[in-house]
LOKOL-270109 format. One record per residue (C-alpha): z, x, y. Coordinates in steps of 0.001 Angstrom, whole numbers, padded with zeros to 6 digits, always signed. Example, Ala and Ser with C-alpha at 12.3 -4.5 7.8 and 13.67 -1.06 7.14 Angstrom:
2
+007800+012300-004500/+007140+013670-001060/
This chain:
332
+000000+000000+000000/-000843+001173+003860/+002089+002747+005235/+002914+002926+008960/+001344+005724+010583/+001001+007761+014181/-002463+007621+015413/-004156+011192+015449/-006627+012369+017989/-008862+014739+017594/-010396+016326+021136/-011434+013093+022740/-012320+011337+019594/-009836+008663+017879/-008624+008608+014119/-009699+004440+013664/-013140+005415+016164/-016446+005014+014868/-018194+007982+015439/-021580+010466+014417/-021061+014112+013667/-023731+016290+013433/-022796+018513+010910/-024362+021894+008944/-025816+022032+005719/-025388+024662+003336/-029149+025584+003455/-029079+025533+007201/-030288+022343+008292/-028376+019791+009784/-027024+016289+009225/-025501+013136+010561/-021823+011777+009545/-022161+007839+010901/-018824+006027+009979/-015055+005802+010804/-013005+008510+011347/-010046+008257+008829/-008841+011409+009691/-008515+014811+011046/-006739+018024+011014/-007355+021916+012417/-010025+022513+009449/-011370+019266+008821/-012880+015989+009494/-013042+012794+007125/-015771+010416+008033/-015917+006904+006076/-020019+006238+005985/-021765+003743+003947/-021980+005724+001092/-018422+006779+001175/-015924+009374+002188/-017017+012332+003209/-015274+015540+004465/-016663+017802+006915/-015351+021641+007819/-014869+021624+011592/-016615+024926+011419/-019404+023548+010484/-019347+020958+012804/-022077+021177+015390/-021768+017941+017748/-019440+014777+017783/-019075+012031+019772/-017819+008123+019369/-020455+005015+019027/-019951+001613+019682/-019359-000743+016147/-022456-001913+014655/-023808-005515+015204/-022343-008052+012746/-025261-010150+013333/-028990-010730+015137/-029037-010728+019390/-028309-008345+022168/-025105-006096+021739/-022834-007954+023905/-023282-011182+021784/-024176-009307+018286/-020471-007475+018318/-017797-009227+015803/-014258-010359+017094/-012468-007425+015685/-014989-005051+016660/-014577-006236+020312/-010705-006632+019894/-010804-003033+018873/-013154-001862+021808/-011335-003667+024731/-008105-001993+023472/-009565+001525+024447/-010144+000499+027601/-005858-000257+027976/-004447+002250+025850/-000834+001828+025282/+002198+004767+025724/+003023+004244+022186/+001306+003109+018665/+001618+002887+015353/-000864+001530+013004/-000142-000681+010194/-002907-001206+008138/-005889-002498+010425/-003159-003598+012965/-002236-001903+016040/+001417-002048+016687/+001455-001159+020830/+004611-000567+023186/+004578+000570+026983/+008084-000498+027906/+006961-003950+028440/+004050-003966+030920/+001208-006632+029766/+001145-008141+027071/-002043-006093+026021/-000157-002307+025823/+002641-004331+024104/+001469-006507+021172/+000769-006145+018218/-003302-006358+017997/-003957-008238+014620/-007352-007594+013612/-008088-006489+009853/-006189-006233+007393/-002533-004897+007520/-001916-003772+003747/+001110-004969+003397/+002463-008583+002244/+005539-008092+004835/+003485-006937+008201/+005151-010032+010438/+008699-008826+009081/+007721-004781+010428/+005924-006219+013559/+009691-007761+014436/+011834-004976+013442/+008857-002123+015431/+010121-003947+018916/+013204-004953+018100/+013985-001269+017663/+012133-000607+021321/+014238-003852+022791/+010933-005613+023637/+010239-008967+022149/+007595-009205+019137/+004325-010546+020041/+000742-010893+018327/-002018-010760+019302/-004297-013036+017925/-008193-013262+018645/-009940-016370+017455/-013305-018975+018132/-012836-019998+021852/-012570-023763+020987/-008989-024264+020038/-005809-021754+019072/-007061-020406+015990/-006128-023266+014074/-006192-022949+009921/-006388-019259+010257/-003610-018012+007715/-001466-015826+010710/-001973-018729+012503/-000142-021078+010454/+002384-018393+009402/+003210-017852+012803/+003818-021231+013724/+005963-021944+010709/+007746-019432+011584/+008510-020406+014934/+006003-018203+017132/+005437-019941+020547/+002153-019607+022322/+001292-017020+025322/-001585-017193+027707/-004558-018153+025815/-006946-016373+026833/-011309-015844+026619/-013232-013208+026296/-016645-013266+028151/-019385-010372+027413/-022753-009716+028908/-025879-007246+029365/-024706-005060+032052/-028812-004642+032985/-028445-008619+033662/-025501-008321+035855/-026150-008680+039216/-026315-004819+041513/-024025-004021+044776/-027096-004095+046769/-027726-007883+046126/-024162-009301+047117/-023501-008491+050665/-020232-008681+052152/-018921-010193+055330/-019044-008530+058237/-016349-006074+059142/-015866-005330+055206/-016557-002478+053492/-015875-000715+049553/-014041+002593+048811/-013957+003965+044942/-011659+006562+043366/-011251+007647+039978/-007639+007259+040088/-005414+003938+042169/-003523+005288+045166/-001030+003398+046481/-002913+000971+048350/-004513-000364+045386/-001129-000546+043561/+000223-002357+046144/-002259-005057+046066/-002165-005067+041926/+000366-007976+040853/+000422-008157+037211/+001753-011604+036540/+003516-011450+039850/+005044-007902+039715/+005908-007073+042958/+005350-003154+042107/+003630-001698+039036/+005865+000827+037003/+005416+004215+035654/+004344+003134+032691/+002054+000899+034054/+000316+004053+036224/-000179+006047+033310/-001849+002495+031430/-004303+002443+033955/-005796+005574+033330/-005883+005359+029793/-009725+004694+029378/-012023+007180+028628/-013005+006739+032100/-012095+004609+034828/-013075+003507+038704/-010317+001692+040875/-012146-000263+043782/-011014-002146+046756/-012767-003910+049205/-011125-003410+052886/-010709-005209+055733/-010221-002327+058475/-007969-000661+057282/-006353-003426+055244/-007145-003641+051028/-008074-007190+050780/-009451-007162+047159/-009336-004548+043998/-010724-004279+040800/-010718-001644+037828/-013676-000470+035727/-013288+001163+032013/-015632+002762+029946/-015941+003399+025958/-018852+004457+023930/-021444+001615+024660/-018864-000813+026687/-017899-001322+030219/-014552-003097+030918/-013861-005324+034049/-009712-005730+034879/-007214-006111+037529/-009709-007987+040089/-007511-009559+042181/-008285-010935+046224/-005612-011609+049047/-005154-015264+049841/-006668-014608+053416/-009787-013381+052179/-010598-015751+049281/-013818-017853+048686/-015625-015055+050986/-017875-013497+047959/-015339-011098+047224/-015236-011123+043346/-018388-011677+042778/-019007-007687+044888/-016660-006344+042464/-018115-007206+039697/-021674-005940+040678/-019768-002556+041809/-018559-002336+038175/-021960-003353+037086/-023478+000170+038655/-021316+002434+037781/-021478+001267+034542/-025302+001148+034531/-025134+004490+035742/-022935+005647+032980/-024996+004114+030240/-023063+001249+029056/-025226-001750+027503/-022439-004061+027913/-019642-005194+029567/-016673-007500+028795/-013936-008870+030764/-010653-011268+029561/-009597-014498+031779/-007148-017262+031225/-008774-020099+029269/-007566-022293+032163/-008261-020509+035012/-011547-022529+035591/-012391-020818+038972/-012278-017389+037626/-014553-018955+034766/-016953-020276+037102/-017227-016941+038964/-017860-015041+035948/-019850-017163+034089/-022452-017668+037555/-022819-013481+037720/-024013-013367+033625/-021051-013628+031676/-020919-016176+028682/-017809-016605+026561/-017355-014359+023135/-014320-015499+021793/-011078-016299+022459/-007909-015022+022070/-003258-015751+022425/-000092-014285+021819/+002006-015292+019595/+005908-014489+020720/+009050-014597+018045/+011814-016875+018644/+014285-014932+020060/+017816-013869+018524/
């Protein structure tokens, strides 16, 4: 049975990634390694392909790099992608301080900022027949409460679904249900086509400073923690943007990139300056630097009933993917 282990990395690449190594022959020639990486130490590499296991000498290693999953059925990527598979690539883009994999699960902790960094991510199979008993006792033992994250078809809760049903015999109240919307970042609309109003203008960094933070309110934070800093910058890459006013930040957004996937986040707009076109500039910002960085798609998560937000998204290109809730334990 799968045990509980520490996530490994190797350079920039992930034990759990799917990733190509080019690799030498022992005639000379070379060859590609397509699969998941199931491990890796200071003299080797194990990549799961198609045809099986295979280990690879690191010295012989001649190029490596992570790919986004394969389709799990006909259309563009952003629509092709399976549920896990998209679970799995919107948590690179919010890496948590802590995790511990169970099986196909991600156990996450980040002292308690979002529920994304601090869930456990359900997706696959967990190996063991006692995973909601280990889920409780992994943040009991941090003295955060035990969630789940659960993805699921956009129309309903996930209803029938085994965890499902365990979960709510057990007790498990519902948290923020939530949907995912993808599209073709080519289809998204460019900075150059949504102008804003006079007086306004963008600034980018690759980092928040603390006029971004200051206008970031996570579920009504009034300041974002430490922990929530270091979350932020947890992609492979990021771009913080805010749209000003003068000299005041009016509206702010993040970027994320992974192999093949753009991330939208944290796009948020003052009272004062709402209804003014705002959002909509954000998202097309995203939308070039992602072009220019090569991803084919982009995804972003919104509250099922936040129907404005919908609206927004779904009028730049985005159509829904799937949904997704957390499931909390009753407490002690």
């Amino acid at each position: 049975m799968a045990e509980v282990t520490r996530t490994h990395v190797i350079e920039d690449l992930q034990v759990g990634s799917r990733v190509v190594v080019r690799h030498r022959l022992p005639d000379g020639a070379a060859s590609d390694a397509l699969g998941d990486l199931v491990a890796a130490d200071d003299t080797t590499l194990r990549v799961a392909t198609r045809r099986g296991e295979v280990t690879l000498a690191r010295a012989d290693v001649l190029a490596a790099k992570a790919v986004p999953p394969p389709p799990a059925r006909k259309g563009p990527p952003h629509t092709a992608i399976g549920t896990d598979d998209l679970e799995r690539v919107m948590a690179e883009h919010w890496r948590p301080l802590e995790r511990l994999d169970l099986g196909g699960w991600r156990l996450r902790a980040s002292e308690g900022f979002t529920g994304r960094a601090n869930s456990a991510l359900a997706v696959g199979d967990p190996g063991v027949p006692d995973a909601v008993e280990r889920v409780e006792r992994f943040y009991v033992e941090r003295g955060l409460p035990a969630v789940v994250a659960v993805a699921h078809p956009a129309d309903g809760l996930g209803e029938g679904d085994p965890l499902v049903d365990d979960l709510t015999a057990r007790g498990w109240t519902v948290r923020t249900p939530t949907v995912v919307m993808t599209a073709a970042t080519d289809d998204l609309p460019a900075a150059r086509e949504v102008a804003l109003p006079d007086g306004l203008h963008v600034e980018t960094r690759p980092e928040p400073d603390d006029a971004w933070l200051a206008q970031y309110h996570y579920q009504g934070a009034p300041t974002v923690p430490a922990a929530g800093r270091r979350i932020l910058v947890s992609a492979d890459e990021q771009v913080f943007l805010r749209i000003l006013d003068g000299t005041e930040t009016v509206a702010i957004a993040r970027g994320s990139l992974s192999p093949g996937w753009a991330g939208v986040t944290a796009v948020e707009t003052a009272p004062s300056h709402r209804r003014r076109g705002l959002g909509r500039r954000l998202l097309a910002e995203v939308a070039d630097w992602a072009r220019d960085r090569g991803a084919a798609s982009t995804y972003l998560q919104v509250q099922a009933d936040n129907s404005g937000a919908r609206a927004l998204y779904g009028g730049t290109g985005f159509t829904v993917h799937h949904g997704y809730h957390y499931r909390v334990a009753p407490s002690a």
